[in-house]
Each structure stands twice: as C-alpha cells, then as structure tokens.
C-alpha positions as CSV (number, residue, x, y, z in Angstrom):
1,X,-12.5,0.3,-3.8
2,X,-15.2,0.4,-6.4
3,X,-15.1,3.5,-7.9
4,X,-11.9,5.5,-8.6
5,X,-12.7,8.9,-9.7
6,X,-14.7,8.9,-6.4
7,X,-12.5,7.9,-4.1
8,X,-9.5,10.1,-5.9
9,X,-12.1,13.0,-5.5
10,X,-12.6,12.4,-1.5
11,X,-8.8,12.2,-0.9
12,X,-8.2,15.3,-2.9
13,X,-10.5,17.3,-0.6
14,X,-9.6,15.9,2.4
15,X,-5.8,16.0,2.2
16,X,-6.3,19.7,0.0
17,X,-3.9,18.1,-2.5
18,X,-3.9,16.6,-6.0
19,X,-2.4,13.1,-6.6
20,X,1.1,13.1,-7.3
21,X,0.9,10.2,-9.2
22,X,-2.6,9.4,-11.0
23,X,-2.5,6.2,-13.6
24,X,-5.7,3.7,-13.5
25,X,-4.0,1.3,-11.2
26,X,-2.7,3.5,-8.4
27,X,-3.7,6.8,-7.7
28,X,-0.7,8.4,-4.7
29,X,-0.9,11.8,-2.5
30,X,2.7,12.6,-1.0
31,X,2.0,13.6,2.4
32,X,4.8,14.7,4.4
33,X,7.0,12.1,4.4
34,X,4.0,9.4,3.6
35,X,2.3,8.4,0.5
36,X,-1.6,8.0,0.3
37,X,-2.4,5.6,-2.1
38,X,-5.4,4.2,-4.0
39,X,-5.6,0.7,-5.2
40,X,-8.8,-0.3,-7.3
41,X,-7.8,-3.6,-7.1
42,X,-6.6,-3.9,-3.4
43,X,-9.6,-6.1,-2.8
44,X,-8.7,-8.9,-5.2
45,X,-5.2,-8.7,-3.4
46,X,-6.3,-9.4,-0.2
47,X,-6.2,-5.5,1.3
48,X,-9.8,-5.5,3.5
49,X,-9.1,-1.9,4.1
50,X,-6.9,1.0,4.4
51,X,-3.1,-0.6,4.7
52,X,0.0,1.4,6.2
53,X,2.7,1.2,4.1
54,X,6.2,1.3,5.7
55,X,9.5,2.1,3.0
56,X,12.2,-0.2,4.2
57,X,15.9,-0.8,2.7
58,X,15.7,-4.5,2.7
59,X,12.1,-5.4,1.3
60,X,12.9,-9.4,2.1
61,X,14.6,-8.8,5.3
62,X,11.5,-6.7,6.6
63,X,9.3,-9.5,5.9
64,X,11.6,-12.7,7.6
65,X,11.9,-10.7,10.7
66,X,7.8,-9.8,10.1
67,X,7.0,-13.3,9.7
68,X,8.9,-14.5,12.7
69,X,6.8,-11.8,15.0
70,X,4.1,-13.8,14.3
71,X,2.7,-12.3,10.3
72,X,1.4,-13.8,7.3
73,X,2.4,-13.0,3.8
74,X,-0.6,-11.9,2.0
75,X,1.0,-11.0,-1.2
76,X,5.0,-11.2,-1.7
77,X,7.1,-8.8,-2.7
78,X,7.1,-7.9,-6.2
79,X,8.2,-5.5,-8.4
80,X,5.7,-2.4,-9.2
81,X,8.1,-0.4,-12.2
82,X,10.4,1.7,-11.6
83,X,12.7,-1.0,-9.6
84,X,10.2,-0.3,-6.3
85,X,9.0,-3.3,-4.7
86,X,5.8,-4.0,-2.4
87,X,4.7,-6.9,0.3
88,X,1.7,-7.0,2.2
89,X,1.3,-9.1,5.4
90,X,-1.2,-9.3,8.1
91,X,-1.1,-9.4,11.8
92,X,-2.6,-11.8,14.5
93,X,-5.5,-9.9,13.5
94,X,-5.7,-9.4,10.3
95,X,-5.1,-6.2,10.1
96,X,-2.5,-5.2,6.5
97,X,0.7,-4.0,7.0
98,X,2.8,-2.8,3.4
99,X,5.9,-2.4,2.8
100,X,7.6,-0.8,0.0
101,X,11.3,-0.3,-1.5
C-alpha cells in the first residue's frame, strides 16, 4: 500500500469502525473475531495483496505441517512486540496465507 491515511480512511468507512490499533507500521480493525490489518510495507515483505491471517497456538507447528501440504515460507515467524509472532507463506499459487500467535 502506498498511501496510509488513505487506505486507513477506506477501511474505516467500509467496516463503520475506527482502527483499534493505529501506529505507522500497522494500522488493525477488530472485526468479530478477525483483525483487518494494514501493512505499508507488506509489499517489500512479499504480501502481493490482501493476506488472511489465521491465530494459531503453535506459530512453528502451523508452518511444518503448512510446508509439508505443499507451502513456501515467505517470511518466517518473528516477533512483532508484545510476545505475538507472524509467518507468511504461500500456496501452489501464490496466493499469502498469515499466521499469527
């Protein structure tokens, strides 16, 4: 995403909602029980688009049993603050898939 304030303005009208979390590197809208996020610098990381995130238990588990269905690791898991982790990995396809602690 190029511009920030732009994109945190078209998620706040179209989920009617103000960003739980707003700092200049991730900008998050709780959702029911999912996050929205924004990530100006998903691009440099690999992320061609929007990418699910899933919140799993065992960050490193998650990712062997990803990688043996047939996924790449895109970025490995690594901690955020606040002890959380993140991983992204594609499919066949390339399509992103996240996963979060």
């Amino acid at each position: 995403m190029s511009d920030l304030a732009d994109a945190k303005a078209l998620f706040s009208r179209l989920l009617d909602a103000e960003p739980a979390y707003d700092d200049a590197y991730y900008v998050g809208f709780p959702v029911g029980d999912m996050q929205i996020g924004l990530d100006p610098h998903g691009k440099q990381r690999g992320m061609t688009g929007a990418t699910p995130f899933w919140k799993v238990e065992d960050i490193e588990g998650a990712i062997a049993a990803l990688v043996e269905a047939g996924a790449t690791i895109v970025e490995a898991a690594h901690d955020v603050g606040g002890g959380g982790l993140v991983a992204i990995l594609a499919d066949a396809d390339g399509n992103m898939i996240g996963l979060l602690t």
